[in-house]
N, C-alpha and C positions, 0 to 999 in steps of 0.2 A: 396232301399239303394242308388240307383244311384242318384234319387232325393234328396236327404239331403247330400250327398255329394255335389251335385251341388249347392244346398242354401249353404252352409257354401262356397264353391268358389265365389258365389256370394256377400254374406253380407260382407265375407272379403275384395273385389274389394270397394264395395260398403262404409265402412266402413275407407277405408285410404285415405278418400278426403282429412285431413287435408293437407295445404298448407307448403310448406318446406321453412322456413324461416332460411336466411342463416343471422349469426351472423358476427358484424364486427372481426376483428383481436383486440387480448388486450393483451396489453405490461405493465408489469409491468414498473411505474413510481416512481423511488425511488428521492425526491429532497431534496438536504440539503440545510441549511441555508447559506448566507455568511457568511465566514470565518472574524473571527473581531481575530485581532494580538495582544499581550501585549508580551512585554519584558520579556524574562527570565536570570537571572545571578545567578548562584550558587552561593557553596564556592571555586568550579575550575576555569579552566583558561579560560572559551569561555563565550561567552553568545550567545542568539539568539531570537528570536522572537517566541512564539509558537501560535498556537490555543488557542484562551479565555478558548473554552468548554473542555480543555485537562486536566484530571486529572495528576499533576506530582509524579512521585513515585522517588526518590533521593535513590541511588545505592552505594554500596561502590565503592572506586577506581574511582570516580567524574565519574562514568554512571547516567543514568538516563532512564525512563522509562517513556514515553508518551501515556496513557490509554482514547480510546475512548468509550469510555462504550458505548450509543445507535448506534455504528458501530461493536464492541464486536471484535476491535481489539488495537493493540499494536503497537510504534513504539520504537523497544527498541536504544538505542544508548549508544555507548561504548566509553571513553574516555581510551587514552595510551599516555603516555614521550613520546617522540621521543629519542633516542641518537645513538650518530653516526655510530654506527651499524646497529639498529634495524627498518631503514625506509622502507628498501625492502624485509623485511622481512614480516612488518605488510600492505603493499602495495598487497604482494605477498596471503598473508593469504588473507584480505579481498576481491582481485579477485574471488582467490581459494573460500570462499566462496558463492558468487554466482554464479559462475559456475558451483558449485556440485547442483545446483538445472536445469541443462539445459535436464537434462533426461526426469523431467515433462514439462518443459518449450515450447514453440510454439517459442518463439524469445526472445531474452536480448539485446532488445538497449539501445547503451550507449551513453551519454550525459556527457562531458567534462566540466567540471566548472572552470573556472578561474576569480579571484577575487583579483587584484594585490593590490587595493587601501586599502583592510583589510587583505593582504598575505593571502589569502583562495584558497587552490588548490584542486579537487578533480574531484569525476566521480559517475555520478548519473545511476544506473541500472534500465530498468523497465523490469519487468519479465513479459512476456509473457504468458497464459496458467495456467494449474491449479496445479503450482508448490506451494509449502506452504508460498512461501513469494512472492507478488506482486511487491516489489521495496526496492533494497539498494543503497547504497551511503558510501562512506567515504570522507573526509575532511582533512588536513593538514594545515602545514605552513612549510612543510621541513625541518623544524631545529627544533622545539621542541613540538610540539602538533598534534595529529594525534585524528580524531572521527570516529566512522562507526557504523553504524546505520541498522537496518532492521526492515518493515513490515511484522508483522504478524496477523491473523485473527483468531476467536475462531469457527471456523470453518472448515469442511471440505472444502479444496478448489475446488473452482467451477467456473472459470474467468468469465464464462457468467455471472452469480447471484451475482459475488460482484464486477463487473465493477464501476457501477458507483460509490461507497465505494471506490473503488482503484481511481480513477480518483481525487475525492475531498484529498485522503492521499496524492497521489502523489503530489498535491499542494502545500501540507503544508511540505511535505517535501523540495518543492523548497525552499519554504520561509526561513526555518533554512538554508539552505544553503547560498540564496542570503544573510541573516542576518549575520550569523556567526562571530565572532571576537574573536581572542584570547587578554590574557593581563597575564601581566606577573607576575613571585608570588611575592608575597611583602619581 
């Protein structure tokens, strides 16, 4: 018994010569294409430049809906009047909303836009973490048109796995911003 216990100790030893070959490190590579811009103008009062590959979805109350289908998310964006009431009211709201997402959030820095030569005033958010919206923004002119905008994705959030997705959106969100222009109603 002692002998075939001892061969099977042995054939085992003998048996795991295979050589341990260590594998490199693999990162997922996600690459999008360049962004190509075309003009957008409703029947409201701004226009702006979007993404060629953007599906547009037109909203009542002059919103609008910016659908990335092979990203499988959303930039939705809300148009509101302004009247002489109601600036710090909807200033205050669109804070308030991305602040209510700081619970999931890692960090919300914010980026100040100012834009005198098309009166474009605003404050661009990028969330941090794997809160459900990776970046908002709103827009103004102080006196009569206000926008705010937010990313979302059809997915569970996960900031690691949709970086570089958030990266390429956050772009093109610069872009409406830097574009932006209001015009007045006829």
């Amino acid at each position: 018994m002692r002998f075939l216990l001892a061969l099977f100790f042995i054939l085992g030893l003998v048996s795991c010569n295979d050589e341990v070959i260590i594998k490199p490190k693999a990162e997922l590579r996600l690459d999008y294409s360049k962004a190509n811009y075309e003009d957008f103008a409703g029947d409201c009062f701004y226009s702006f430049q979007k993404n060629e590959r953007v599906i547009l979805e037109k909203k009542r109350n002059c919103g609008v809906n910016l659908h990335y289908p092979k990203m499988k998310a959303t930039l939705y964006l809300s148009y509101q009047k302004v009247s002489d009431s109601n600036l710090d009211s909807l200033l205050r709201d669109a804070q308030k909303l991305t602040y209510d997402h700081a619970i999931k959030a890692e960090s919300i820095p914010e980026q100040p836009f100012v834009n005198p030569d098309h009166n474009v005033y605003g404050m661009f958010y990028m969330i941090n973490g794997d809160a459900a919206t990776q970046a908002q923004f709103y827009a103004t002119d102080s006196l009569k048109h206000f926008i705010n905008g937010a990313l979302y994705f059809e997915a569970k959030p996960n900031f690691d796995s949709l970086y570089p997705a958030v990266v390429y959106l956050r772009n093109d969100i610069r872009k409406i911003m830097e574009t932006l222009e209001w015009y007045t109603e006829e």
